[in-house]
N, C-alpha and C positions, 0 to 999 in steps of 0.2 A: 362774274361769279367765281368765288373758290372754292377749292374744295380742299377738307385736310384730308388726312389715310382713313380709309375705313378700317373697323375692330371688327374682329368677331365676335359673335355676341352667342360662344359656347362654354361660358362659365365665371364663375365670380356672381355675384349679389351687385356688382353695380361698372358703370362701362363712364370713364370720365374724357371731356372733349375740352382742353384750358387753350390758350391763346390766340380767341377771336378779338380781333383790335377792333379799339373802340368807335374807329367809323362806320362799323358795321352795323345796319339800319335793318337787314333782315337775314336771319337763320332759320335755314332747314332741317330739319333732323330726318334721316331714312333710314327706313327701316327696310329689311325685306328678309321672309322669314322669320323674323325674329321669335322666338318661343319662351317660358320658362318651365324648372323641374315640377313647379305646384301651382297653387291656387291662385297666389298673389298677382298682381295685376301692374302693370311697367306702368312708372312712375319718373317725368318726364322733368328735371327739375333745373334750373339756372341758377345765373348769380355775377356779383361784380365784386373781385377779390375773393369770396368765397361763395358754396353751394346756401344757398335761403330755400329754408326747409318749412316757410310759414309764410302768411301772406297774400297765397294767393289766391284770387277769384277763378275756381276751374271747372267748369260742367263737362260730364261726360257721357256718351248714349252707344249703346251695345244694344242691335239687332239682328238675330241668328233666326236663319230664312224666314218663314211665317209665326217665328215664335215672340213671346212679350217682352216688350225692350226691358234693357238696365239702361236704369241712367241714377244719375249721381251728383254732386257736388262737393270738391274738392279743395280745402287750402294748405296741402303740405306737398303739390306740384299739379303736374297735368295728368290725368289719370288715364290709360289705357286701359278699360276693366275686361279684362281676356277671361278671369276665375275657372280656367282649365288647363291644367299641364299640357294636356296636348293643340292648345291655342297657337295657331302661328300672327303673325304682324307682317304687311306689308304695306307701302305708301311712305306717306311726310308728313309731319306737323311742323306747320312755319310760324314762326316768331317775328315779329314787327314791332320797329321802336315806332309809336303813334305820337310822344311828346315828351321830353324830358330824359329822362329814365323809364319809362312806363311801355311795358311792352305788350300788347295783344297776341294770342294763341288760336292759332284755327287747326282740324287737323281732320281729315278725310282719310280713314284706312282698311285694306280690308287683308280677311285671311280665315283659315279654317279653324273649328271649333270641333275638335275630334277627326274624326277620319273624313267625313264628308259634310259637314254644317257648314253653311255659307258666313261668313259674319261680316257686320260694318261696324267698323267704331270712330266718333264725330266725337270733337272737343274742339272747347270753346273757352275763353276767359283773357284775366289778364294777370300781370303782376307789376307790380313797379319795385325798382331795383336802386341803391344803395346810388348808382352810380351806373355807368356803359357796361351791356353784357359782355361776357366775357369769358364764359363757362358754360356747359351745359354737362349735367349728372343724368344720367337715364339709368336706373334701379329700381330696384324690385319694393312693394309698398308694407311687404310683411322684415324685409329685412335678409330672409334667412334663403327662402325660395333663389337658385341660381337660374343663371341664362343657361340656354344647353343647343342652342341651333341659331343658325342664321347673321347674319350681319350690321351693322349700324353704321352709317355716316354722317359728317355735318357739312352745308355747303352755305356759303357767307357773301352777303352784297353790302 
């Protein structure tokens, strides 16, 4: 397992991860803390040669303690739908080449939804890619919304 430097992930609209070689058959991305300044929801996105910002098959499921889930479906990346500035992110969504170019997304995470709200957020999908990953973009889904807390990593097998 590798691992590059972790970012922190307190500002800008988008946090970028280039130079995973292309033997690499699965990526992790962690989070921990991770927050943004608003509504928009972290937006988990890859690529070979460059960010592909279309494409993908991505389901996503937000359940805050006894309350009624979000869930979604996604193709302009992996969607973490947090939809509150005071949302934190912790855990991984792991990426797996399953054939070709074509890579599957699973991702199991949790964090708070305001000062005390438990939340889980699950995603699921795939994408298939130009060519070996080799990138991954983790940004914001409205564009404009920054990161304001917490950290990001990638780790590669």
């Amino acid at each position: 397992i590798n691992s590059l430097t972790a970012v922190n992930s307190t500002s800008g609209t988008s946090i970028n991860f280039t130079g995973i070689p292309s033997g690499a058959r699965r990526i992790t991305v962690l989070f921990n803390g991770v927050s943004l300044s608003g509504s928009a929801y972290i937006l988990v996105q890859v690529g070979s040669g460059s960010v592909v910002a279309t494409g993908y098959v991505g389901y996503a499921f937000t359940q805050q303690n006894a309350g009624t889930p979000s869930v979604g479906s996604y193709t302009t990346g992996f969607a973490i739908i947090t939809n509150s500035a005071a949302s934190t992110v912790n855990g991984k969504l792991t990426l797996e080449l399953i054939t070709g170019s074509t890579y599957v997304a699973s991702a199991a995470l949790a964090g708070l939804n305001g000062a005390s709200v438990n939340t889980f957020y699950g995603i699921g999908g795939n994408i298939t890619l130009a060519g070996a990953m080799d990138r991954v973009r983790i940004t914001t889904s409205n564009g404009t919304d920054t990161f304001d807390a917490g950290s990001i990593n990638i780790l590669y097998e």
